[in-house]
C-alpha positions in Angstrom: -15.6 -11.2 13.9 -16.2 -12.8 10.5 -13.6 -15.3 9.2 -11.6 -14.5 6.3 -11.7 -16.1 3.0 -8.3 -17.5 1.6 -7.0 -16.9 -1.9 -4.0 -19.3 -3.2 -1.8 -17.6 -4.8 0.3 -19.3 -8.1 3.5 -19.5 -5.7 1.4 -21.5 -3.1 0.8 -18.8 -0.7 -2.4 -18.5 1.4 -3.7 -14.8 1.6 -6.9 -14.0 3.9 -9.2 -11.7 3.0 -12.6 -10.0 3.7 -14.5 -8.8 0.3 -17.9 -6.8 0.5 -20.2 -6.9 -2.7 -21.5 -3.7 -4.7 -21.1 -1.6 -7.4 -18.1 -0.3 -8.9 -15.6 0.6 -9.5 -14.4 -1.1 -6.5 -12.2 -0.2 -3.8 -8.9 -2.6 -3.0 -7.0 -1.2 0.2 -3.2 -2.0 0.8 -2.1 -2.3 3.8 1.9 -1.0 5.4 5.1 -2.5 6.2 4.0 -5.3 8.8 0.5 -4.0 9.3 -2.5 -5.7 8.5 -6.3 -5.4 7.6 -7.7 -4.9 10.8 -6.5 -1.9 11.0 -8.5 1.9 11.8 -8.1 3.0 8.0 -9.0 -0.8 6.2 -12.0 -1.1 8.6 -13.1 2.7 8.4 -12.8 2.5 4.7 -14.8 -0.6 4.4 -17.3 0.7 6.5 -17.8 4.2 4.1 -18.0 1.6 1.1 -20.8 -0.8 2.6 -22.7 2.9 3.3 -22.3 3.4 -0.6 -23.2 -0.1 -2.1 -19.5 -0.3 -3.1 -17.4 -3.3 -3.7 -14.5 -3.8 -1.2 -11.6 -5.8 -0.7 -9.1 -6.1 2.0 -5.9 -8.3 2.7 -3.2 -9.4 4.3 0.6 -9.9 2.2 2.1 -13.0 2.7 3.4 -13.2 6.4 1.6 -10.2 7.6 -1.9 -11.0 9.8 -3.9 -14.0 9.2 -1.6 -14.8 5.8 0.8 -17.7 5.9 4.2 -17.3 5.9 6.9 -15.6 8.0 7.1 -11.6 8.3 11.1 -12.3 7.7 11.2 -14.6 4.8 9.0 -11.9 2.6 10.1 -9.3 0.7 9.2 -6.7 -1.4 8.3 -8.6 -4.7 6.4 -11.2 -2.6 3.6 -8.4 -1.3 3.5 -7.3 -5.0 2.7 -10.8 -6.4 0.2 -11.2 -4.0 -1.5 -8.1 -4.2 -1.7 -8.8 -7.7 -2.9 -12.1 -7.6 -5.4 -10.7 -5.3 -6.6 -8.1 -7.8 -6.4 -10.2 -10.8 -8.5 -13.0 -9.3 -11.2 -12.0 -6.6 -12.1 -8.5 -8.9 -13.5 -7.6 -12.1 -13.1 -4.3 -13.6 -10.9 -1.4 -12.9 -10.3 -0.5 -9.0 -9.6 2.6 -7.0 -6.4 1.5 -5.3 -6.1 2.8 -1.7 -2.3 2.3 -0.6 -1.0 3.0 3.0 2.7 3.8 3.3 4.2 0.4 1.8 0.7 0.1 0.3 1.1 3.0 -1.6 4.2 1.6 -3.1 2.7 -1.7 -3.7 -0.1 0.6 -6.0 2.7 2.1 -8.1 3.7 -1.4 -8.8 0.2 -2.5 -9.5 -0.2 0.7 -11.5 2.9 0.5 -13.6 2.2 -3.1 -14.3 -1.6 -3.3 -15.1 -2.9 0.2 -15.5 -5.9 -1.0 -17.6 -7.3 -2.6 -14.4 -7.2 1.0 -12.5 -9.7 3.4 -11.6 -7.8 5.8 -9.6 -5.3 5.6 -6.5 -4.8 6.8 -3.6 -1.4 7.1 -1.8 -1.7 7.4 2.1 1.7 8.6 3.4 3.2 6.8 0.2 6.6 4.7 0.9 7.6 4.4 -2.3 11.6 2.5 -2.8 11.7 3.0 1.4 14.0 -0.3 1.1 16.2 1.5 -0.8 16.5 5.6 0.1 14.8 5.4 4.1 16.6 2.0 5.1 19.5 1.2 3.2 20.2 4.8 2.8 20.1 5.4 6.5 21.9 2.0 8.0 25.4 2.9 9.2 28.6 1.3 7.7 28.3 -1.4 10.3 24.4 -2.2 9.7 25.6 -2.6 6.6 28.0 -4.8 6.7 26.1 -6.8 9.5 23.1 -6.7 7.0 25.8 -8.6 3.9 27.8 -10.6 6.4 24.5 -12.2 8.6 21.8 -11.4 6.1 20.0 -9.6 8.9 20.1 -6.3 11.0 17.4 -5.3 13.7 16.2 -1.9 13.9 14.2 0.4 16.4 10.6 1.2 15.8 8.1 2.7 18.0 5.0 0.5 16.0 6.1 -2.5 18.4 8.1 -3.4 21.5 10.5 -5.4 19.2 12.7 -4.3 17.0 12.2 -5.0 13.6 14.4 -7.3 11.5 15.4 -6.1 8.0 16.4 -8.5 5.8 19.6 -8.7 3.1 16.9 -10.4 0.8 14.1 -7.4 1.4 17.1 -4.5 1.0 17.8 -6.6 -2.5 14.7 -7.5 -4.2 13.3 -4.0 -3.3 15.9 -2.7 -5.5 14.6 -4.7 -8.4 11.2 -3.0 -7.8 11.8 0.6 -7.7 9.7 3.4 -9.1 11.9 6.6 -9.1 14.7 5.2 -10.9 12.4 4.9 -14.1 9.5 6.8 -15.7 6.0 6.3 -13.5 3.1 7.4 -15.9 -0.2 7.1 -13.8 -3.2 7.6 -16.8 -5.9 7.9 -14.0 -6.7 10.2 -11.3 -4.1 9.5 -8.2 -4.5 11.4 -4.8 -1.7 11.9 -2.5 -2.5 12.7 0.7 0.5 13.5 3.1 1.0 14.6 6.7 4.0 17.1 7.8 4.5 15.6 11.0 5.2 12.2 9.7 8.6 11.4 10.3 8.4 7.7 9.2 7.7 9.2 5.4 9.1 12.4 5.3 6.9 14.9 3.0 10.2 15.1 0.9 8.3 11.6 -0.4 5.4 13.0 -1.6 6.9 15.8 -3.0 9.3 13.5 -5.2 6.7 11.4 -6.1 4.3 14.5 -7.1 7.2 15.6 -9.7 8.3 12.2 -10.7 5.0 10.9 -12.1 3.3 12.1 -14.8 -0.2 11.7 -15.8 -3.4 14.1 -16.5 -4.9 14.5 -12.7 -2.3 14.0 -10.0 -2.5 16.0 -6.6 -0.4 16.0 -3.4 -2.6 17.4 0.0 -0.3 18.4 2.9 -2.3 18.1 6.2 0.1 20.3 8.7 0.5 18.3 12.0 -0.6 14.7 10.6 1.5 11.7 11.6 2.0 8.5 9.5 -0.6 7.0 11.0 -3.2 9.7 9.0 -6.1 8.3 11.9 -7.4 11.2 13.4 -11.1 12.2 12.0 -10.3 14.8 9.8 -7.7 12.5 7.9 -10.0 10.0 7.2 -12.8 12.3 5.8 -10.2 13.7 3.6 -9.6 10.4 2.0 -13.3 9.3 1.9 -13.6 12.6 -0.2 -11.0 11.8 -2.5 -12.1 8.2 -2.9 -15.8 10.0 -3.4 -14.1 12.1 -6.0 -12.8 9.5 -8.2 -15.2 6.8 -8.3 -17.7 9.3 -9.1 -16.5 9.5 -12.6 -16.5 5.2 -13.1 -19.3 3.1 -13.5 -22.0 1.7 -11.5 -22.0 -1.6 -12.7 -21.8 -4.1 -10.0 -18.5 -5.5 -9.8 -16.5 -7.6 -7.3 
């Protein structure tokens, strides 16, 4: 497998990444809580963009994958500064913005802060504020006071055979990057796509999100019996055809 390039960001960190040439307006894919670019949806999407000619970028947050740093010293500002660091400096021109759980919040952010650089987003299973209303919100008493008295708490997941370790710092920087608890205006065409069997992102999610934002071409699809992992083949063509749907309307110009 190719090597990945590596982007310094201006806090010092080293982010890898694989970008694919073409037109535009290009495609920038973010990746989930702890996962990274290799995975089926980054890989099947790049592959759909190198059939169209269309620019394509894929990365790894700071202490996720082939990025330095350490998974547990990250937070959710961090992935937000590199993300944009990533779009400001290896692309040109606006981007759809293809967001995968986490990712998804990460594009709000992106969004809300630089909208002009934009062609559209997609939210896969969107975890928007998840610090704040999945985990704090569902910690017991003593995980929280664990997670103020250590700084730390471990909690079950079935994405790997340890448990992850949720952070005091990721519970409050997330807080200083919410998205509900102000208004989201999204000028562009956004896409939310949503499974009913996920019960990592519960469709509640999308659903708040759907009547939260405001903008001229938002849409939430339900797909009965999807999981949060949106994989199986009639997940992804649903969003190839959204992605097909809004770059259609940008420009052919190449772009990176």
């Amino acid at each position: 497998m190719t090597q990945p390039q590596t982007l310094t960001t201006p806090q010092g960190r080293q982010i890898a990444y694989h970008q694919t040439a073409g037109r535009g307006p290009g495609v920038v894919f973010l990746g989930g809580f702890r996962s990274d670019m290799t995975g089926t949806k980054a890989l099947y999407l790049q592959d759909w963009a190198v059939r169209q000619g269309r620019a394509f970028l894929r990365f790894d947050y700071s202490g996720h994958g082939q990025s330095s740093g350490a998974f547990e010293d990250g937070a959710i500002g961090d992935w937000f500064a590199d993300a944009r660091a990533v779009l400001t400096t290896l692309t040109t021109g606006p981007q759809l913005l293809i967001g995968s759980s986490m990712g998804g919040w990460v594009a709000l952010l992106l969004a809300r802060a630089m909208a002009d650089r934009v062609a559209g987003l997609i939210g896969i299973a969107a975890a928007p504020d998840f610090t704040e209303d999945s985990l704090w919100a569902g910690f017991s008493q003593a995980q929280r006071n664990d997670l103020m008295q250590n700084g730390r708490v471990e909690v079950p997941t079935d994405y790997a055979d340890a448990p992850y370790v949720i952070t005091r710092r990721l519970i409050e920087d997330g807080r200083a990057h919410l998205v509900f608890r102000a208004p989201l205006g999204l000028p562009f065409p956004v896409r939310l796509l949503q499974g009913t069997a996920d019960t990592d992102v519960l469709p509640a999610v999308a659903l708040r999100l759907l009547d939260h934002a405001t903008g001229p071409d938002i849409r939430l699809t339900l797909v009965k019996g999807a999981d949060h992992r949106f994989s199986s083949d009639p997940c992804f063509a649903l969003i190839t055809a959204a992605a097909d749907e809004i770059v259609a309307g940008g420009t052919d110009a190449p772009v990176r």
